[in-house]
C-alpha positions in Angstrom: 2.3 -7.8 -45.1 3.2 -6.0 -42.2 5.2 -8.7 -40.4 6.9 -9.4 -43.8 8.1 -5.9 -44.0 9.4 -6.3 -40.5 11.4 -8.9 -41.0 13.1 -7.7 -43.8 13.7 -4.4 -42.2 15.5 -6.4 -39.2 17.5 -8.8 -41.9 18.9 -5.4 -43.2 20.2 -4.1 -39.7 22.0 -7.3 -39.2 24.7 -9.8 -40.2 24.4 -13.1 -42.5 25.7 -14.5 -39.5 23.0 -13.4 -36.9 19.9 -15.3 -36.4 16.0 -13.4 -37.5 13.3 -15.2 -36.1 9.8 -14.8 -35.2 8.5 -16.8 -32.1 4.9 -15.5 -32.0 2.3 -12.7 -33.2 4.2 -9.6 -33.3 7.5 -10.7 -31.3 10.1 -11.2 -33.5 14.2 -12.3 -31.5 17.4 -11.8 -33.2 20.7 -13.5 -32.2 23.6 -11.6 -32.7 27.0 -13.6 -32.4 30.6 -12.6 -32.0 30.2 -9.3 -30.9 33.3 -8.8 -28.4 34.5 -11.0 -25.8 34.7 -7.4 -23.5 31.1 -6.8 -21.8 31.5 -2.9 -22.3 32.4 -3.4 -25.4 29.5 -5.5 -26.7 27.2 -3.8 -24.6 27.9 -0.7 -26.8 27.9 -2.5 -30.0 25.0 -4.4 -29.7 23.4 -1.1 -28.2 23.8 0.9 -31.7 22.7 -2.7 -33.7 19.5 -2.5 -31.5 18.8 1.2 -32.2 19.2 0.9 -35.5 17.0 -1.7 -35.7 14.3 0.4 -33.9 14.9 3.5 -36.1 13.9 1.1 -38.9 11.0 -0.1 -37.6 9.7 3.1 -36.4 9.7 4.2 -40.1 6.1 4.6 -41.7 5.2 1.2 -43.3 3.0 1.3 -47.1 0.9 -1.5 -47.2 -0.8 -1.1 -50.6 -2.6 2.2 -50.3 -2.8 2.4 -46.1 0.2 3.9 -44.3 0.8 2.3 -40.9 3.3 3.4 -38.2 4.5 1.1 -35.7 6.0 1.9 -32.0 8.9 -0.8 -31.4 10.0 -2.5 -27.6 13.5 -3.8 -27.7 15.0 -6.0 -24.8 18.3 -6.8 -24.9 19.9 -9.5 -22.6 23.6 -10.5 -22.7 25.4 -14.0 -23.1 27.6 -14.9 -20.5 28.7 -18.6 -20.8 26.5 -21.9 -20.5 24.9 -21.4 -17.0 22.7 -19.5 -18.9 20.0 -21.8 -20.2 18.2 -20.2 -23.8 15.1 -19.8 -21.8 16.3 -18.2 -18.7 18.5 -15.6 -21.9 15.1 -15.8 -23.5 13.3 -14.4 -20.2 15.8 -11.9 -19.5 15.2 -10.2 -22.7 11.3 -10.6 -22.4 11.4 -8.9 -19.1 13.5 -5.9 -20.6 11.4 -5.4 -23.6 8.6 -5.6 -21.6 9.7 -3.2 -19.0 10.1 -1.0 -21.9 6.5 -1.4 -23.1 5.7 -0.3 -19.4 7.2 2.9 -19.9 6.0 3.9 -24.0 7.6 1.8 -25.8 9.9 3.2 -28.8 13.5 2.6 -27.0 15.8 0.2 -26.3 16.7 -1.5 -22.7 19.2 -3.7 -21.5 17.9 -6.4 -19.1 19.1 -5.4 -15.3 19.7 -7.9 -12.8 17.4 -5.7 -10.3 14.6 -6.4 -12.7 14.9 -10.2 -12.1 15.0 -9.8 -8.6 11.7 -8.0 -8.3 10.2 -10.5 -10.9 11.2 -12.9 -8.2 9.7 -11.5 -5.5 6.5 -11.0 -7.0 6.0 -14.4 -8.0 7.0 -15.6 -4.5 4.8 -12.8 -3.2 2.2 -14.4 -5.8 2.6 -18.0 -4.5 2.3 -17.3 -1.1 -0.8 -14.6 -1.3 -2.6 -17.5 -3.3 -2.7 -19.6 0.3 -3.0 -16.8 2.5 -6.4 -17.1 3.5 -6.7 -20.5 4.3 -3.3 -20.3 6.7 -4.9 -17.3 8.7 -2.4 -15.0 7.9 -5.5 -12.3 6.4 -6.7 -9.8 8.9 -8.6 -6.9 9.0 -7.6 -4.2 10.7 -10.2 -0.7 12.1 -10.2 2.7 11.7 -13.0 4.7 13.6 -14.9 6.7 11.8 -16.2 10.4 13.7 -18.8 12.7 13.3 -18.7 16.3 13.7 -18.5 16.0 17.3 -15.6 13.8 17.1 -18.0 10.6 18.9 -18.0 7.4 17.0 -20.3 6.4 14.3 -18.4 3.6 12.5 -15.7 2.3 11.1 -13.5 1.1 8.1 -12.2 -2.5 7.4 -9.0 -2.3 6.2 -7.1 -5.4 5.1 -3.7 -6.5 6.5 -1.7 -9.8 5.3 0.4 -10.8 8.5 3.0 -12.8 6.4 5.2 -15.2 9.1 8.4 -14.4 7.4 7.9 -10.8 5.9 5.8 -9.5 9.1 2.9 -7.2 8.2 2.5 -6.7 4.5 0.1 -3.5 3.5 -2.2 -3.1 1.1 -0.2 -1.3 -1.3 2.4 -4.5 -1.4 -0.5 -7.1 -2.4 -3.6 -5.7 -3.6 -1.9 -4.9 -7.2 -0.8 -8.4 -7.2 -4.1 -9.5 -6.2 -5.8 -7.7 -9.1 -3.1 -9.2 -11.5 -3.3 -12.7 -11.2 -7.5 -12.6 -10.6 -7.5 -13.5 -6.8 -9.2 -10.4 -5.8 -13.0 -11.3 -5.8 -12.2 -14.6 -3.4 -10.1 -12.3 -1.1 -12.6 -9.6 -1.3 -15.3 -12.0 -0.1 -13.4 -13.0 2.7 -12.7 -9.7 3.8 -16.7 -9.2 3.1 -17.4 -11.9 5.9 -15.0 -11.4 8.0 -15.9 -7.6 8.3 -19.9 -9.4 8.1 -19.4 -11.7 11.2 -17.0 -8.6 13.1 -20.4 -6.6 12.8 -22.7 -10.2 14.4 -20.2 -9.8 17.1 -20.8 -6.4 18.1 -24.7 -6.5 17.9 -24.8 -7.6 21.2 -22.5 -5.0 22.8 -23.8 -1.9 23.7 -20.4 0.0 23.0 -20.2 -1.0 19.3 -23.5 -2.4 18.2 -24.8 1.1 16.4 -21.7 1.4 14.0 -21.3 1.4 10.2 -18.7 -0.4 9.3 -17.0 0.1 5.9 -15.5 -2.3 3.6 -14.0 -1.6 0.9 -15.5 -3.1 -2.9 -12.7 -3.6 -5.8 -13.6 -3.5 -9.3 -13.2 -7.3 -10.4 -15.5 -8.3 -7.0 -18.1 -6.2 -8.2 -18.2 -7.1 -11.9 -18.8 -10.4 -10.4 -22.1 -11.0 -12.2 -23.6 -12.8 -8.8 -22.4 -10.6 -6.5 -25.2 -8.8 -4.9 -26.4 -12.5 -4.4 -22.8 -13.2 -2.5 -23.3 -10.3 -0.5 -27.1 -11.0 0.1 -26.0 -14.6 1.1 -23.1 -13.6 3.2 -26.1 -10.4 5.4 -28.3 -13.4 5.9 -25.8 -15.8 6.7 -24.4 -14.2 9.5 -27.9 -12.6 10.7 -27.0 -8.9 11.0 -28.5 -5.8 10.3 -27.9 -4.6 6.5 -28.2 -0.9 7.8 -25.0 -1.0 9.2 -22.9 -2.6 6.4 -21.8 0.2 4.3 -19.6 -0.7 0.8 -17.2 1.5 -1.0 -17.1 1.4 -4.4 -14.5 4.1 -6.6 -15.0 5.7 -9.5 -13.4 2.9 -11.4 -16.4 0.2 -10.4 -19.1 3.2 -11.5 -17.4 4.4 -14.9 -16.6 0.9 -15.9 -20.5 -0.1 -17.2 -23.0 2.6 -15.9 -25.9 0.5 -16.4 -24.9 -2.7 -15.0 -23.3 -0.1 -12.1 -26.9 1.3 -11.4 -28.6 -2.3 -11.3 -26.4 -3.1 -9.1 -26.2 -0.5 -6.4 -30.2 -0.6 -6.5 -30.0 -3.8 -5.5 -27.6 -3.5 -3.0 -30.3 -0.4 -1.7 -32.8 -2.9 -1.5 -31.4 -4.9 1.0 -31.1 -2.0 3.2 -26.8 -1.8 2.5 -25.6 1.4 2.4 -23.0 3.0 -0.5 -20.2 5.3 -0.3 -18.6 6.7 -3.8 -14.8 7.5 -3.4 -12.5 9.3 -5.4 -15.1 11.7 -6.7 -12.9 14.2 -7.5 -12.2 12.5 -10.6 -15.6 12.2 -11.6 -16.6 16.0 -11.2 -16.9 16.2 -14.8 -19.5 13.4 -14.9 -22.3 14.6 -13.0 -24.9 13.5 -15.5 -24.1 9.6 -14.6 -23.1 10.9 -11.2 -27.0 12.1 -10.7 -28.2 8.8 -11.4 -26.5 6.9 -8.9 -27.8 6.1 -5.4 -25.4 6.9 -3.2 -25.5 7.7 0.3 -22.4 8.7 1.0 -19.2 10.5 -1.2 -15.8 10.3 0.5 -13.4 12.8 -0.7 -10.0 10.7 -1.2 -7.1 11.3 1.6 -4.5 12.3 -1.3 -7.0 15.6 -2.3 -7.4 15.8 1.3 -3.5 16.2 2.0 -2.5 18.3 -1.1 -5.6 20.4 -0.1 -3.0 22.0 2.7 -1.5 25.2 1.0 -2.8 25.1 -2.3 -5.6 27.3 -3.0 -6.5 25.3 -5.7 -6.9 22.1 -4.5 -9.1 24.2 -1.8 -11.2 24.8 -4.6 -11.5 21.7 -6.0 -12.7 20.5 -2.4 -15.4 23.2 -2.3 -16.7 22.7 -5.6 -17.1 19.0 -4.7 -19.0 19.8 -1.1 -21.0 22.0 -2.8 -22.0 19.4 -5.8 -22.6 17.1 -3.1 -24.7 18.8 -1.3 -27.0 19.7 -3.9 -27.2 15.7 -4.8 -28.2 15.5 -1.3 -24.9 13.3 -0.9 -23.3 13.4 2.5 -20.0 14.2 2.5 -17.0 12.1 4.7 -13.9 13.5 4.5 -11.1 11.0 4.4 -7.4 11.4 5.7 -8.1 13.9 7.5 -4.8 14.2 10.3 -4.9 18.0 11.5 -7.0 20.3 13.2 -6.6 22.7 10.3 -8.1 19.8 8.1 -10.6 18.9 10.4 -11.8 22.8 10.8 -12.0 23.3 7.1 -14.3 20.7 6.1 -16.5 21.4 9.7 -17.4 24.8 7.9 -18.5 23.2 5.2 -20.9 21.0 7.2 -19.2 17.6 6.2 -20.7 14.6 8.0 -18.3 12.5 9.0 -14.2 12.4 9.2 -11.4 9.5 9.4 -8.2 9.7 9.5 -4.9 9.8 11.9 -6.2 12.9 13.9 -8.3 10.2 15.4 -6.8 7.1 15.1 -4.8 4.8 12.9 -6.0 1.8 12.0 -5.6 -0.8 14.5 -6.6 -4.9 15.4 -10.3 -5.4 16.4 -9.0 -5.2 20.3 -7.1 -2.0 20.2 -10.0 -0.9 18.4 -12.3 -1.6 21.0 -10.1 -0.4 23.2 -10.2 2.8 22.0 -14.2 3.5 22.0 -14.0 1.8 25.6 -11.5 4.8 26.3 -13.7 7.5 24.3 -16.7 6.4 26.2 -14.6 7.0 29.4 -13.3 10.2 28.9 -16.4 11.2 28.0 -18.5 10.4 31.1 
């Protein structure tokens, strides 16, 4: 009934002329012909015929006695001659009523070349991510990770794609891809052994064989229903000590299913790994489930971190967590941290452990090294 009513309402908004028709589900494409040969011209026209189509469909809808409302996404893509296949018209429009979806739907968009273009390069970016491991172009980069004292006590795998024609690619750039298209638990596991054999390597070097090092657990990888088996698998496989692996989950893994969460991370306790909860500040107002996990560690995020410089509130908000923390009997490791203002705040509040750019950036395993080797001589 509803979809009935919707075409009709279009059919009203439009010429005999003009083409109704519903591809699919809810998506419904009209062809409007013989607008204006001038581009401004029919851009306007067939601006004011699209909104008046959307005023119409926004109206309330009686379906025998229930009342439904509907939110409508218009794309609009101009004809320009016959280099323009249907599909590629077809796409265009797609793309623009999608872009308005994005962004609340209810309105009306024009496609804009610039939109194609980044379509573009994310499905290139796509393609090429997909064979990224097996060409060597992943690599993890380190950043050390301080106590109070400023000496070493781990570190934090972060991921790096060294892409050979776009050079370095960071996380932000491919991660949301990543998550997208369902690749992230099969990079996530190789960043998992990777940052697993990095930690065999150092057990037999006296300058980095008693750190923690971090890696960093995504949501899809850890709804993987066997993966405290892959990460059990992947300990024994590369014979190191479980005590000094140490995963990062956010708030999005633990929220997500609470139960499965707490089976999960119990297991992972078992096998002697250690677990840090990020983002916490967002889950200040859950401290019932919060109490029930077993964490080791909470990291306060870098962004509360940063905008915790001149705001008194955000001041607060840092307190409030150290203080929560601390009665969990949570350690707390401040992340992000990049001044000596920074690094004095959270030392009065007896936080554990620091990272950020006051200490180092993160770096390749032999600039990393490097850097201890140059700690350890300063020191002595």
């Amino acid at each position: 009934l509803m979809l009935i009513e919707v075409a009709r309402r279009i059919k009203e908004c439009v010429r005999e002329v003009d083409t109704v028709a519903r591809l699919g589900g809810d998506e419904f494409v009209i062809l409007v012909e013989g607008i204006s040969s001038n581009e401004q011209d029919a851009s306007h026209k067939i601006g004011m015929i699209a909104e008046k189509i959307r005023e119409a469909l926004a109206r309330p809808y009686q379906l025998k006695e229930h009342e439904y409302t509907s939110s409508p996404s218009i794309g609009i893509t101009l004809y320009h001659g016959n280099e323009e296949s249907v599909d590629m018209l077809l796409r265009h429009a797609d793309l623009a009523m999608y872009q308005v979806k994005n962004e609340g739907r209810n309105a009306v968009r024009f496609f804009d070349p610039v939109m194609q273009d980044n379509v573009e390069r994310h499905d290139a970016l796509k393609a090429d991510l997909q064979h990224a491991a097996e060409r060597d172009e992943l690599c993890l980069y380190y950043q050390v990770q301080v106590d109070s004292d400023q000496n070493p006590v781990g570190a934090e795998a972060l991921l790096r794609w060294q892409h050979p024609l776009r050079g370095l690619v960071m996380p932000d750039q491919f991660i949301p891809v990543a998550e997208e298209s369902g690749m992230m638990p099969d990079i996530g596991q190789w960043v998992l052994n990777k940052a697993c054999a990095q930690l065999a390597c150092w057990q037999g070097n006296e300058l980095v064989r008693d750190l923690t090092l971090t890696v960093n657990i995504s949501a899809r990888q850890f709804e993987q229903p066997d993966f405290v088996a892959q990460v059990s698998a992947i300990v024994e496989r590369h014979l190191i000590r479980p005590s000094h692996l140490k995963l990062e989950l956010t708030h999005g893994v633990v929220s997500a299913d609470l139960n499965g969460t707490l089976e999960k991370m119990h297991a992972l306790r078992n096998l002697g790994i250690s677990l840090s909860i990020i983002d916490f500040d967002s889950v200040y107002s859950s401290l019932h489930s919060m109490k029930r996990l077993s964490s080791d560690h909470l990291k306060i995020h870098h962004q509360i971190v940063q905008e915790m410089a001149g705001e008194y509130s955000d001041a607060q908000l840092v307190q409030a967590i150290v203080d929560l923390a601390r009665d969990m009997e949570l350690d707390v490791f401040a992340e992000g941290v990049e001044t000596d203002a920074q690094l004095a705040f959270f030392k009065q509040r007896a936080c554990k452990a620091y990272q950020g750019y006051l200490f180092s950036r993160p770096v390749p395993i032999g600039a990393f090294e490097a850097l201890l080797e140059g700690r350890v001589s300063s020191r002595n």
